[in-house]
C-alpha positions as CSV (number, residue, x, y, z in Angstrom):
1,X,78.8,111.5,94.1
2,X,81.8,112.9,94.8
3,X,80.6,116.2,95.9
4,X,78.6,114.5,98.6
5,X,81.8,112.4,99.6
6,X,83.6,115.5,100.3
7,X,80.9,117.1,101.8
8,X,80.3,114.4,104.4
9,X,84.2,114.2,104.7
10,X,84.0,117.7,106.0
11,X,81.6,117.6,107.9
12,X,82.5,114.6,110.2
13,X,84.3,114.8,113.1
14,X,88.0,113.6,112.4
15,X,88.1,116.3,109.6
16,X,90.4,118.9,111.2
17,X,88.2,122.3,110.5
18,X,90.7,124.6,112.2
19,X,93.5,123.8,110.1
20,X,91.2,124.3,106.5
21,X,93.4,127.2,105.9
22,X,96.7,126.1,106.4
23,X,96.0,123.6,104.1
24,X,94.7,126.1,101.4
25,X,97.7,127.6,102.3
26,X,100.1,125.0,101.3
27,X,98.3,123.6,98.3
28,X,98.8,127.2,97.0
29,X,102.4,127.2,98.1
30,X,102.8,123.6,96.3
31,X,101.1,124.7,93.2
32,X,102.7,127.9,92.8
33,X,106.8,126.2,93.1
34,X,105.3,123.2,90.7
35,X,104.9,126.4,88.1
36,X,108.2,127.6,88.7
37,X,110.1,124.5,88.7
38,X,108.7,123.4,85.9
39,X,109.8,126.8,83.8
40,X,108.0,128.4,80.9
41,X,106.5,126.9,77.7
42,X,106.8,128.4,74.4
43,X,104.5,130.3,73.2
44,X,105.7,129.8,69.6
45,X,104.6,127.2,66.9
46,X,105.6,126.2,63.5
47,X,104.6,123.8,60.9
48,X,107.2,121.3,60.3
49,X,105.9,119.6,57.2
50,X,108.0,119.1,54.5
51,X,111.6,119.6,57.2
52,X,114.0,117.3,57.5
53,X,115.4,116.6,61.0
54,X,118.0,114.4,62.4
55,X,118.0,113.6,66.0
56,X,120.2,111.7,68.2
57,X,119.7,110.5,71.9
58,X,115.7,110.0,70.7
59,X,115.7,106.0,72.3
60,X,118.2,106.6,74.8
61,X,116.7,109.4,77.1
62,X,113.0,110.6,78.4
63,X,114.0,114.0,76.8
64,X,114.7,112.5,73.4
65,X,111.5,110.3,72.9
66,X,109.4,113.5,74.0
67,X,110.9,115.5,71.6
68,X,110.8,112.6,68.7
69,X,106.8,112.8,69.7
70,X,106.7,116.8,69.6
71,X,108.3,116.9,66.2
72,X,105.8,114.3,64.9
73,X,103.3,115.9,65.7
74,X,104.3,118.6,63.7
75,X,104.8,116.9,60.4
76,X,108.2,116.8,60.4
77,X,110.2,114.0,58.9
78,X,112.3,112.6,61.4
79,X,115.8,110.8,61.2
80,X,115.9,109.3,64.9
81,X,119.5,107.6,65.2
82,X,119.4,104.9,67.4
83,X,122.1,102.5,69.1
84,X,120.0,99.4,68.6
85,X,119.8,97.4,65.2
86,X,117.1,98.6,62.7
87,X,114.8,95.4,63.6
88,X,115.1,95.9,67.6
89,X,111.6,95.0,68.3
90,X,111.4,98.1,70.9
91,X,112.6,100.4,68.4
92,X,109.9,99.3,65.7
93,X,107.4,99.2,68.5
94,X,108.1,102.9,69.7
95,X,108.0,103.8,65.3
96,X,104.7,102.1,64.6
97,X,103.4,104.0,68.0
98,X,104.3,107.0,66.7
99,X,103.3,107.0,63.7
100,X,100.0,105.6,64.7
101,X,99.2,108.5,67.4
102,X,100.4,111.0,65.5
103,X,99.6,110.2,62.3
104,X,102.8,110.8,60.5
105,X,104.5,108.7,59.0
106,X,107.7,110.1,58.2
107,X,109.2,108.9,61.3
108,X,112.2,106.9,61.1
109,X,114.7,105.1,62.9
110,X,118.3,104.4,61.4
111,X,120.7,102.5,63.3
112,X,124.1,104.3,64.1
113,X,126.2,104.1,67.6
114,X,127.6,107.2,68.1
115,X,130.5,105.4,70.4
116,X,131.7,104.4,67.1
117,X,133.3,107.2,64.9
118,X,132.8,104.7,61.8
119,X,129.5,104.1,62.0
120,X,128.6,107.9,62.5
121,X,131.0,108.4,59.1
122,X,128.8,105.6,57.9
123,X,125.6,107.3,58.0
124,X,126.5,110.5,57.0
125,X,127.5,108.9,53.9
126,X,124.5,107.0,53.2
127,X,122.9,110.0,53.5
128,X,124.6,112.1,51.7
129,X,125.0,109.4,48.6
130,X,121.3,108.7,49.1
131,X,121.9,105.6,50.0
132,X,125.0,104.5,47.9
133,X,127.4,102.8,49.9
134,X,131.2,102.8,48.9
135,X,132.1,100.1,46.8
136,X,134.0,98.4,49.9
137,X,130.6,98.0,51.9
138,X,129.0,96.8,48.7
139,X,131.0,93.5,48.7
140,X,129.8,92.7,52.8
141,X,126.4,93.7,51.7
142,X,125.9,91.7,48.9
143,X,126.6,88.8,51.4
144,X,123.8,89.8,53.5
145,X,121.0,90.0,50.2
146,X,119.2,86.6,51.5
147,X,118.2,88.0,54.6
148,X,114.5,89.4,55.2
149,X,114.6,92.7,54.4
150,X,113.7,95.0,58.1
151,X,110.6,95.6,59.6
152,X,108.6,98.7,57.8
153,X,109.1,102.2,59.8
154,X,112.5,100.8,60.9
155,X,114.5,102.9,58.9
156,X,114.6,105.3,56.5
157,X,114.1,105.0,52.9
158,X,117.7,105.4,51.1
159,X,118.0,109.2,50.1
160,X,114.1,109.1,49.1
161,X,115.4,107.4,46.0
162,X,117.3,110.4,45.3
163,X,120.9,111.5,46.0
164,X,120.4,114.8,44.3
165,X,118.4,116.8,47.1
166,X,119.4,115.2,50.4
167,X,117.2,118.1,52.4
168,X,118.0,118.9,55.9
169,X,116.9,121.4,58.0
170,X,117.8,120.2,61.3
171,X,119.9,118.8,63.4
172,X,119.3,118.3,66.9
173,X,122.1,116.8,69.2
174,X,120.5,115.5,72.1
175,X,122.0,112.4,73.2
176,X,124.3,114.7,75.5
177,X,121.5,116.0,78.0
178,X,121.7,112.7,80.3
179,X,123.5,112.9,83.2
180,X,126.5,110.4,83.3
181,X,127.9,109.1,86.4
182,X,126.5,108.4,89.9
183,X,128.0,109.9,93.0
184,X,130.1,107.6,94.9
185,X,127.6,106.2,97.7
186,X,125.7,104.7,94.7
187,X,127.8,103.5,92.5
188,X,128.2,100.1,91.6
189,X,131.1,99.1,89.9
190,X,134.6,100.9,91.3
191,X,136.0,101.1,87.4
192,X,133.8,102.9,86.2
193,X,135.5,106.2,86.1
194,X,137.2,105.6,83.0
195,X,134.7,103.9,81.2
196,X,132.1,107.2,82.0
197,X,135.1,109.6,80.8
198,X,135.4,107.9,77.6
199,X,131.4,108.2,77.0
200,X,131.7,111.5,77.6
201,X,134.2,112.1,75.1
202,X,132.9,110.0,72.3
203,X,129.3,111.5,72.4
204,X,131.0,114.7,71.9
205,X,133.1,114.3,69.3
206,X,130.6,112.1,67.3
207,X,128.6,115.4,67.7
208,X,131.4,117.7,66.1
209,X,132.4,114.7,63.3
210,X,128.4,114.8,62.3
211,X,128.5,118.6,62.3
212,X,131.8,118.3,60.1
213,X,130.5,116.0,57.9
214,X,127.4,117.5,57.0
215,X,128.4,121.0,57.2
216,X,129.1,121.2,53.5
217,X,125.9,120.2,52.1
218,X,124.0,122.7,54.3
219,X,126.6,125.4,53.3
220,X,125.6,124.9,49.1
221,X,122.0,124.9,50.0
222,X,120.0,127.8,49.3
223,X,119.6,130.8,51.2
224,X,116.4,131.0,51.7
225,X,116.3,128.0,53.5
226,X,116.4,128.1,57.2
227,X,118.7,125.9,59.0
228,X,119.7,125.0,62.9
229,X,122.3,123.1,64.4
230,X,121.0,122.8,68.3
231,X,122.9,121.2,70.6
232,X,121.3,120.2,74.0
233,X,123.2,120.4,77.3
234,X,123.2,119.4,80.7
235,X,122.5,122.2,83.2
236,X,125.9,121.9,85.0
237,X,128.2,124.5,82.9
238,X,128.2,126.9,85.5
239,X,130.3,124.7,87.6
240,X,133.2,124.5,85.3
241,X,133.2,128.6,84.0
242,X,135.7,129.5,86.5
243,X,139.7,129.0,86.2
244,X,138.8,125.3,86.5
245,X,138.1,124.9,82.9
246,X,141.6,125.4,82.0
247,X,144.0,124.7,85.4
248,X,141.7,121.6,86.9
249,X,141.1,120.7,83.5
250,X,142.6,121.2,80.0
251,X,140.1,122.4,77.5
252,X,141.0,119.7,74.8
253,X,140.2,115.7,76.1
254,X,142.1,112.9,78.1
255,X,142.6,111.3,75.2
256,X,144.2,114.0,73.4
257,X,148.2,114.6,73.6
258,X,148.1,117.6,75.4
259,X,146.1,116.3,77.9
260,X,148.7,114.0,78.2
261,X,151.4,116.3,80.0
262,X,148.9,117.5,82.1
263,X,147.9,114.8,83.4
264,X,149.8,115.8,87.3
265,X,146.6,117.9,88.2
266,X,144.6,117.2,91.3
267,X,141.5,115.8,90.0
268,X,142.6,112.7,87.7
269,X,143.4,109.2,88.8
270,X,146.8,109.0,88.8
271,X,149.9,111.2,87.6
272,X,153.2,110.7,85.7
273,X,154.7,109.4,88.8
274,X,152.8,107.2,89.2
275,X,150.9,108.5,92.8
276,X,147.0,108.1,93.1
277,X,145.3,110.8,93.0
278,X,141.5,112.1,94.0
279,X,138.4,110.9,91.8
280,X,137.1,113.6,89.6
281,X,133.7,115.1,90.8
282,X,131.0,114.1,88.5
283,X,129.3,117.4,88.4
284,X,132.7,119.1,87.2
285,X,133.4,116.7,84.5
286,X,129.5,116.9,83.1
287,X,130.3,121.2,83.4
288,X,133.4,120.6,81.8
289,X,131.4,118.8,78.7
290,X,129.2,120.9,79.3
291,X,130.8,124.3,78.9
292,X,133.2,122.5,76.1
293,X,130.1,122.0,73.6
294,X,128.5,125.6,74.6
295,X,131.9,127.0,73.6
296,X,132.5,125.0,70.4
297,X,128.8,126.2,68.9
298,X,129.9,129.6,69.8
299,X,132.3,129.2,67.6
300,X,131.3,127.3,65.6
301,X,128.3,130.3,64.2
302,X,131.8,132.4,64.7
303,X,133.0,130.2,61.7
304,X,129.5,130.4,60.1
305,X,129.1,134.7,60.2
306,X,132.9,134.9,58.7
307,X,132.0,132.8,55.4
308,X,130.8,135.0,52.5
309,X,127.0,136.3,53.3
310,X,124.4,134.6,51.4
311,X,121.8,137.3,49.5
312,X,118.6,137.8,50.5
313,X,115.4,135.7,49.0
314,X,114.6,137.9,46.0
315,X,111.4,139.5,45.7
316,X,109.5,140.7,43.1
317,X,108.6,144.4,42.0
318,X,112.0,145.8,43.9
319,X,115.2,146.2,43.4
320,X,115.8,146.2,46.7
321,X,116.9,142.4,47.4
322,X,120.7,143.0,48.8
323,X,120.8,142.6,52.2
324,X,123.5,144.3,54.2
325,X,126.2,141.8,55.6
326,X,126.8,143.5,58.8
327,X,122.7,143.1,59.4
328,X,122.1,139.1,57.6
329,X,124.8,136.7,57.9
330,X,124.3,133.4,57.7
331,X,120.8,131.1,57.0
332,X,122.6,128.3,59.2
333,X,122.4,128.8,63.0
334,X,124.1,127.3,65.6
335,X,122.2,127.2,69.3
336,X,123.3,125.5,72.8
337,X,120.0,124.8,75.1
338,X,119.8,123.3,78.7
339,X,116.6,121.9,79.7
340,X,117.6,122.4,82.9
341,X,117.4,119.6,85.7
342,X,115.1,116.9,84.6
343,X,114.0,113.9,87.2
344,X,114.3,111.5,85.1
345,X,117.8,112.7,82.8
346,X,119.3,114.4,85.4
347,X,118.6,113.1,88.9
348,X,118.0,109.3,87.8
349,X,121.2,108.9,87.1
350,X,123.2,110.8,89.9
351,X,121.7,108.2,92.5
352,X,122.0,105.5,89.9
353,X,118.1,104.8,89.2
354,X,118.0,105.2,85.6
355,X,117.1,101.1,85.0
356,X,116.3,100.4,80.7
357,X,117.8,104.0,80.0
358,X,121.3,105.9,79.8
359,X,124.7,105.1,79.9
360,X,126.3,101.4,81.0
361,X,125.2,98.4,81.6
362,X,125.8,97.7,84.4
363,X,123.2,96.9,87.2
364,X,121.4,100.0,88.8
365,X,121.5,100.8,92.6
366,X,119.0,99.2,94.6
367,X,119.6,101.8,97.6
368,X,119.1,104.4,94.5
369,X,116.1,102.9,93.3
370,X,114.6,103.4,96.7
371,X,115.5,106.8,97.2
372,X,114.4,107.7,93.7
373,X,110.8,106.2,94.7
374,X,110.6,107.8,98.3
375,X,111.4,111.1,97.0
376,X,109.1,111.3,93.9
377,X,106.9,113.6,95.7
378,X,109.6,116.3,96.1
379,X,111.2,115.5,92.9
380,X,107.8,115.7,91.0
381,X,107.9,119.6,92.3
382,X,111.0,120.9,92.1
383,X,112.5,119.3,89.1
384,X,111.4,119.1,85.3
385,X,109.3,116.3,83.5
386,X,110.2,115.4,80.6
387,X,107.4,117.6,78.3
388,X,108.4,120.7,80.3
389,X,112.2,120.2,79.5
390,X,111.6,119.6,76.1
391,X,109.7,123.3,75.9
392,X,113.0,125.4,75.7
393,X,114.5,122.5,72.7
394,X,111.4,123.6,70.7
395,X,111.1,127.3,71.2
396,X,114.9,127.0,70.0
397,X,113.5,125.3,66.7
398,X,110.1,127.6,66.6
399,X,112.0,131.4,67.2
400,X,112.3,133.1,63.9
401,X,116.3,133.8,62.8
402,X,117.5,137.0,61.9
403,X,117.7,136.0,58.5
404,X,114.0,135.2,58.0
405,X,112.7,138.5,60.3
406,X,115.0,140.6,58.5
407,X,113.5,138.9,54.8
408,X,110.1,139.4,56.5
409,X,110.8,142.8,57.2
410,X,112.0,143.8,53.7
411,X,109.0,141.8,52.6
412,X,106.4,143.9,54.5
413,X,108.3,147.1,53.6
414,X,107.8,146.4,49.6
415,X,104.2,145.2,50.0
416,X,103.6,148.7,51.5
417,X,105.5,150.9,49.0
418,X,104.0,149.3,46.2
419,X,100.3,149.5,47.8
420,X,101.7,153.2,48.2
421,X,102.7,153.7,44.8
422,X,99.8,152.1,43.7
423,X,97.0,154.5,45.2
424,X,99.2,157.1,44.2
425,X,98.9,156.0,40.3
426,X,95.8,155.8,40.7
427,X,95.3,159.6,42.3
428,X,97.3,160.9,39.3
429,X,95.1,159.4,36.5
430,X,91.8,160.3,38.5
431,X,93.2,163.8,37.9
432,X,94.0,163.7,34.5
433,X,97.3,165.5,35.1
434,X,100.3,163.7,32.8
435,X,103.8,162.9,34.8
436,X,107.5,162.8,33.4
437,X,109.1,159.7,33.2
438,X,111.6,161.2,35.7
439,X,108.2,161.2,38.3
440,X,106.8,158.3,37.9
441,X,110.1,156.4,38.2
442,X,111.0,158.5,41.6
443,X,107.6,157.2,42.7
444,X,108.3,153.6,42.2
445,X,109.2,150.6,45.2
446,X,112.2,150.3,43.6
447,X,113.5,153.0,46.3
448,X,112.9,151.4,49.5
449,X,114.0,152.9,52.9
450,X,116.3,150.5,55.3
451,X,114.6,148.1,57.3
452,X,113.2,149.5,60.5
453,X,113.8,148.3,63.4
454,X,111.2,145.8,64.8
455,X,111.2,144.3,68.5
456,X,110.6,140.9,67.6
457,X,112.2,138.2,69.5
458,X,114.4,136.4,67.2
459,X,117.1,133.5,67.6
460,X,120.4,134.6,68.7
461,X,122.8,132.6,67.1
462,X,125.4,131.1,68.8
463,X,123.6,131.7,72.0
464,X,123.3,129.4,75.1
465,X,119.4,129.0,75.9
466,X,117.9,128.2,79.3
467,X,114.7,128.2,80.7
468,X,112.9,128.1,77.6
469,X,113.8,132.1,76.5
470,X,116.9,133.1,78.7
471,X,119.8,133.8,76.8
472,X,122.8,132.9,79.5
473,X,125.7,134.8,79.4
474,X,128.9,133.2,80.8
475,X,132.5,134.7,81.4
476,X,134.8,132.2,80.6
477,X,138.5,132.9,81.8
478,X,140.9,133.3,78.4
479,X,143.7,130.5,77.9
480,X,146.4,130.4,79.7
481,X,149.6,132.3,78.1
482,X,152.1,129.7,76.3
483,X,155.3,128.7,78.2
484,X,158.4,131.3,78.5
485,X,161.2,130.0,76.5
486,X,163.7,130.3,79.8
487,X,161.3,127.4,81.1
488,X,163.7,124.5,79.6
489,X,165.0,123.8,76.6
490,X,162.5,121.5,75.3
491,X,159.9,124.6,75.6
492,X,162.4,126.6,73.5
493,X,162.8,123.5,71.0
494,X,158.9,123.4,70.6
495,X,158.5,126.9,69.8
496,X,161.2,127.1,67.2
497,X,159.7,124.5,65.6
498,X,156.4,126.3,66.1
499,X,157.7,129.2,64.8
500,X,158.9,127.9,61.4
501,X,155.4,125.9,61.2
502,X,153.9,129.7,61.4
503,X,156.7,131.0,58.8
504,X,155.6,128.0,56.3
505,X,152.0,128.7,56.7
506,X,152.1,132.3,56.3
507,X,154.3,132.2,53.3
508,X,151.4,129.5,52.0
509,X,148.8,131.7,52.5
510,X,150.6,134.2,50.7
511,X,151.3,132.6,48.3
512,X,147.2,131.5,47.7
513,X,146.3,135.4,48.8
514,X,148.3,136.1,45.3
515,X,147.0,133.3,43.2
516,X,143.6,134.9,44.3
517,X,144.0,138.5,43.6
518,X,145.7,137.0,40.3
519,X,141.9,135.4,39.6
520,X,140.1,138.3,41.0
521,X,138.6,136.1,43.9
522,X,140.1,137.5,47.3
523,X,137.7,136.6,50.2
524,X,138.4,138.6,53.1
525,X,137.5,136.1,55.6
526,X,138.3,136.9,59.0
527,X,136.6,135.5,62.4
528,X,135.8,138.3,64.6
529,X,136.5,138.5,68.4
530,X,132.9,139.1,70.6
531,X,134.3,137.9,73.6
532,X,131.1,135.9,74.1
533,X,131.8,132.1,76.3
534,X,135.9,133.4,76.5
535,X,136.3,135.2,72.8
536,X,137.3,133.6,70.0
537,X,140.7,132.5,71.2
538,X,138.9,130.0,73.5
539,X,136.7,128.9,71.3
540,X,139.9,128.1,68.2
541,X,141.4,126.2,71.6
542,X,138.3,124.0,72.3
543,X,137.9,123.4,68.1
544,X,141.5,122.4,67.7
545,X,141.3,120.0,70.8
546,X,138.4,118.7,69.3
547,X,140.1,117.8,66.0
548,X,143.1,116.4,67.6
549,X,140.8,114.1,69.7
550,X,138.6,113.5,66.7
551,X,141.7,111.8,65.0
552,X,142.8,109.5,68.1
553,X,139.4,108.6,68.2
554,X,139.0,107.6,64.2
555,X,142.5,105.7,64.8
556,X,141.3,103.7,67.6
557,X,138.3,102.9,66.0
558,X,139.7,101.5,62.6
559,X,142.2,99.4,64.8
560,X,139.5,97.8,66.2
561,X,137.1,97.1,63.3
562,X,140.1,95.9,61.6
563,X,140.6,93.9,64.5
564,X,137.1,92.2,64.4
565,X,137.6,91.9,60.7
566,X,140.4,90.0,61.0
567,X,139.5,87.7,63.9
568,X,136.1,87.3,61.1
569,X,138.6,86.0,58.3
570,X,140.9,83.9,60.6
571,X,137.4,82.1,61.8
572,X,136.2,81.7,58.3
């Protein structure tokens, strides 16, 4: 039937024979830049049954819901936080879907906003505890035991009814891939600015206070487990790699103090005189968040490598089960990605078209909307969809890490020698000839030659992943040198003071090097500089601007829940 349509299509008169090939032509041409644009897929798998993996952003981008699907499909047991309340009915709709096409159902959804550093504190104690909440929360829940208990699938059960092994093995930070901000012919609402700055910042440091917070359960569990930390990126870092990320822009936040007496540069709002000054370009503050949580993983596997190496997985037959610390590090690994530019992440929200998902509330762009619609034909070539996007998230999760290839390795490499000593054994008693002791221990496995090299591809850790296998490599200006004391007086004042801090903390750390060589447990634990993303002297900047933002923002925060609880009390 449809054979003959076409056939008769062709063959009538209005059907334009002499331009056949052009036509060929440009389909070919089409389908070929639909390939490229859409970038590579893994070629890796792995079975996720029995994991553990948290993952943020899942009901608040295309991206995340994809890769909530892709995990379930793989058995893994998902922790999807979510912004909503457990009993949302799209949230329990979305969990009963999933579990019902995929056919696991270990898919969860646990309410936490990450705009609120309590509440991500909050659930990283429930889960930690297993459940247990402090014995201040116990009081307001008790309060709360009349109420129908929520919907089943919407959230997790407490610590599977045990606090003692609160598993993990991932943690996937993806609520930082949308694009924030619409250029200025589509926005909305003239505010705005402010209000988009202050997402930015929140979703990245609830990103470092989960990190921080979980860190030390993934650092006492054992070695032989693999662990990632991925954090997933917008595809705009590039933009702020040059000078900008430290003269335009201060690597630490607006909210931070030091921010603060910068805050005469050319691209913020208005200076300490009081003059206004240009709007910010929206594609140089997403590179600067960008670049900032690229840099801060760096680092942050920079912290990771210096910690005391864990051993090997021991094996049996060998004595061979001591890995080298220069060649296995550490089982955790920390990995940026960028998708790259999705239609419906990226360029949905730069024209202010992204209606039911992203950040604000407020209402969408109608001029947007249309322009979104009229150019879905381009856009469906030359950007991403959402399950090609998700491809370079899961070769992250599926590329084996140094410290399982180099296990694997020694694995292989004992099977062999014993197989080896083995037929050799058997050789000699076939013979009849009787060995020394002295022999028959040279011949044993328990000699095993170093681990040969192997071209495997493996997970770099630390690295910056784009197009599903590209390892990006950035060069990040250093920091700016500090102030001369000639400068003024005040300069000179702060340095003093910053000198005698320095004094105090060296003598302290003398002081505990002593108490340690008194115990016999010296460490020596020192980050080394690879001069990857800036070196590590960028990367202690960007941390320590993180933790002094991270405390503005937990202060601000417990004003205003105490606020709320108050106004609560006064209305009771």
């Amino acid at each position: 039937m449809v054979l003959g349509i076409l056939e008769s299509i062709y063959r009538s008169s209005y059907f334009p024979r002499s331009y056949v090939p052009h036509i060929l032509l440009t389909s070919l041409a089409v389908v070929v830049l639909h390939a490229l644009s859409q970038g590579r897929k893994t070629s890796r798998d792995r079975d996720l049954h029995a994991r553990t993996v948290i993952l943020t952003g899942a009901f608040t981008s295309s991206l995340g819901i994809t890769l909530l699907q892709d995990l379930a499909k793989r058995g893994a047991r998902v922790i999807a936080l979510s912004p909503y309340k457990a009993d949302d009915p799209q949230i329990t709709i979305l969990v009963s879907l999933l579990r019902t096409t995929t056919g696991n159902e270990e898919v969860f959804a646990e309410e936490c906003d990450l705009e609120d550093a309590g509440e991500v504190r909050k659930f990283c104690t429930r889960y930690l505890t297993g459940g247990q909440l402090p014995d201040s929360e116990k009081k307001e829940k008790g309060k709360d035991e009349d109420k129908p208990p929520p919907p089943p699938g919407s959230a997790p059960p407490p610590g599977q009814g045990s606090s003692t092994d609160q598993r993990l093995d991932a943690i996937v930070f993806a609520h930082e891939y949308p694009h924030v901000g619409a250029i200025s012919p589509f926005r909305t609402r003239s505010s705005s600015f402010e209000e988009e700055a202050k997402h930015r910042e929140r979703g990245s440091l609830a990103s470092f206070l989960m990190t921080t917070l979980l860190l030390p359960s993934l650092l006492v569990a054992p070695v032989d487990r693999d662990i990632r930390i991925i954090n997933v990126v917008n595809p705009f870092y590039a933009a702020a790699s040059g000078p900008s990320f430290h003269d335009t822009y201060p690597a630490s936040f607006s909210s931070s103090p030091s921010s603060a007496s910068k805050a005469t540069n050319t691209n913020t709002t208005t200076s300490t005189s009081g003059k206004k000054r240009s709007k910010p370009s929206v594609f140089l503050e997403e590179g600067i968040r960008s670049l900032r949580s690229v840099i801060l993983t760096r680092h942050l596997q920079r912290v990771l490598d210096a910690l005391p190496a864990p051993q090997a997985p021991s094996t049996d037959g060998t004595q061979a089960t001591v890995v080298n610390p220069k060649m296995q590090k550490s089982n955790i690994v920390a990995v940026s990605v960028s998708p790259g530019v999705s239609r419906m992440d990226t360029v949905a929200p730069i024209v202010n078209a992204n209606w039911g998902l992203g950040f604000g509330e407020g209402k969408p762009s109608v001029i947007g909307i249309i322009l979104y619609l009229l150019l879905q034909p381009i856009l469906r070539i030359f950007t991403k969809s959402p399950s090609s996007a998700v491809q370079t998230v899961l070769h992250a999760l599926f590329l084996p890490t140094p410290f399982k290839s180099l296990s694997m390795r020694i694995a292989e490499q004992e099977a062999a020698a014993s197989s080896s000593s083995s037929s050799k054994e058997d050789k000699s008693d076939s013979g009849g000839t009787d060995k020394t002791p002295s022999s028959s221990s040279s011949s044993s496995p328990s000699k095993l030659k170093k681990p040969q090299p192997v071209f495997r591809e493996v997970l770099k850790p630390g690295a910056l992943y784009s197009d599903c296998a590209v390892v990006v490599s950035l060069k990040v200006p250093p920091p700016p040198p500090p102030p001369s004391s000639s400068s003024s007086s005040s300069g000179s004042d702060d340095m003093k003071k910053d000198s005698k801090k320095t004094k105090k903390e060296k003598s302290e750390k003398g002081k505990a090097k002593e108490k340690e060589k008194e115990k016999g447990e010296e460490l020596d634990i020192s980050i080394e500089d690879d001069g990857d993303y800036g070196g590590e002297a960028v990367g202690r900047v960007v941390w320590e601007a993180y933790e002094g933002a991270l405390k503005l923002w937990e202060g601000s925060s417990g004003q205003t829940s105490n606020a709320g609880a108050g106004k609560k009390t006064a209305s009771g």
